[in-house]
Every structure is written in C-alpha cells, then in structure tokens.
VOGU-3710 file (C-alpha; in Angstrom, 3 decimals, decimal comma):
1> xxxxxxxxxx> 164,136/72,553/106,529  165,168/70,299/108,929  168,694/68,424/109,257  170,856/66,174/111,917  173,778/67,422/113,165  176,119/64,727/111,863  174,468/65,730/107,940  175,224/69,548/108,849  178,360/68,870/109,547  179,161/66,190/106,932
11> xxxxxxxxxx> 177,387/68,650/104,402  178,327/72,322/105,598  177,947/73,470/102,426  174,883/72,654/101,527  173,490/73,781/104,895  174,952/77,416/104,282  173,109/77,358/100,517  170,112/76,298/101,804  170,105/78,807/105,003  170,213/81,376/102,147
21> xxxxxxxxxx> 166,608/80,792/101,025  165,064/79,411/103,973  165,992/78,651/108,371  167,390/75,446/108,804  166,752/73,812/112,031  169,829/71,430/112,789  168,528/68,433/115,695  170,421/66,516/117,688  169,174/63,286/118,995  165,887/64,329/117,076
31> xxxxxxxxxx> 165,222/67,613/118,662  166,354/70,948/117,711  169,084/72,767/119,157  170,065/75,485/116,382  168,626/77,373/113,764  170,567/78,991/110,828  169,735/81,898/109,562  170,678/83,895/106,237  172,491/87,293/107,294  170,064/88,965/105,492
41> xxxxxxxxxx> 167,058/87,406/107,834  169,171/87,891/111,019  169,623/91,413/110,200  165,934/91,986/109,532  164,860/90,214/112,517  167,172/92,749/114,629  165,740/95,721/112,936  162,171/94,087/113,651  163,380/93,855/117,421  164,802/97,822/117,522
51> xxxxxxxxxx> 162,016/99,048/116,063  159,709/97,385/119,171  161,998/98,631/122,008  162,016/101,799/120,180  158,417/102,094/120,039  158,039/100,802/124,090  160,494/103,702/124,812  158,551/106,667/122,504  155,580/105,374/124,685  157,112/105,505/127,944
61> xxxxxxxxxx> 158,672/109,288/127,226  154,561/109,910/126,205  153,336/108,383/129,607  156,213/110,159/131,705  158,907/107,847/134,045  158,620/107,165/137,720  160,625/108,959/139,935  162,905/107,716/141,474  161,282/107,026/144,796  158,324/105,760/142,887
71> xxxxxxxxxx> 160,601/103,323/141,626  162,125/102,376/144,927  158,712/101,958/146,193  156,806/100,091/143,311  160,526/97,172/143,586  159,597/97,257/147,495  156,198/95,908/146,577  157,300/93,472/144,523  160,019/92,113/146,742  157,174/92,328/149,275
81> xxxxxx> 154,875/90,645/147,125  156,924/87,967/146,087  158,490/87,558/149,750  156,830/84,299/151,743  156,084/85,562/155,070  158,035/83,436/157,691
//
C-alpha cells in the first residue's frame, strides 16, 4: 500500500491498521521516504538478519581467522590498492 504523507498524517489511524496486515510505503512529493512495518514483521525481519550474521560467523570459526598480522597485511593491500599513486 502506498500513501502521501499529508494522508498518513491526516489518517494515522488508519495507517497503523493497515501496517498490521501489510508495509505501507508513505511518499513525499511522490517518492518514498518511509515504510511501516507491523512489529510482528520488524521482529521477523531482525531474526531473518541474526540468523545470516550468525551463519557468516559459524562459517568463519569453520574456515579459521587471520592473524593478526595477516590482517594488518591483507588492510595494507587494500589501502595500497585503493591508493592513486602520485
């Protein structure tokens, strides 16, 4: 669902009831700025987001850490890398 700002605001209420059952995507000057969200599809979209960084840091532990020099070395490269020589 889509709505203006000046109806959000004018109708807060029925924004809120209709965030319940579906995102509403509020525009402003015809674009959108905002989504609202139920608490219940917030919530689930965080879980969906812990349970990726969870899984990227299982498989990190599985294909072992740099040290730390390997770090300092492998951000030297990139600075190098991304350095314009003068």
């Amino acid at each position: 669902m889509r709505e203006s700002a000046t109806v959000a605001k004018n109708k807060f209420g029925n924004l809120i009831d209709n965030a319940m059952t579906e995102p509403v995507f509020i525009e402003k000057k015809g674009r959108p700025v905002v989504v609202v969200l139920s608490v219940l599809e917030y919530q689930r979209l965080i879980d969906m987001e812990d349970r990726y960084w969870g899984e990227r840091a299982l498989n990190a532990v599985k294909e072992g850490f740099l040290s730390e020099g390997e770090s300092q070395k492998w951000l030297e490269g990139k600075f190098r890398a991304e350095t314009p020589v003068e």
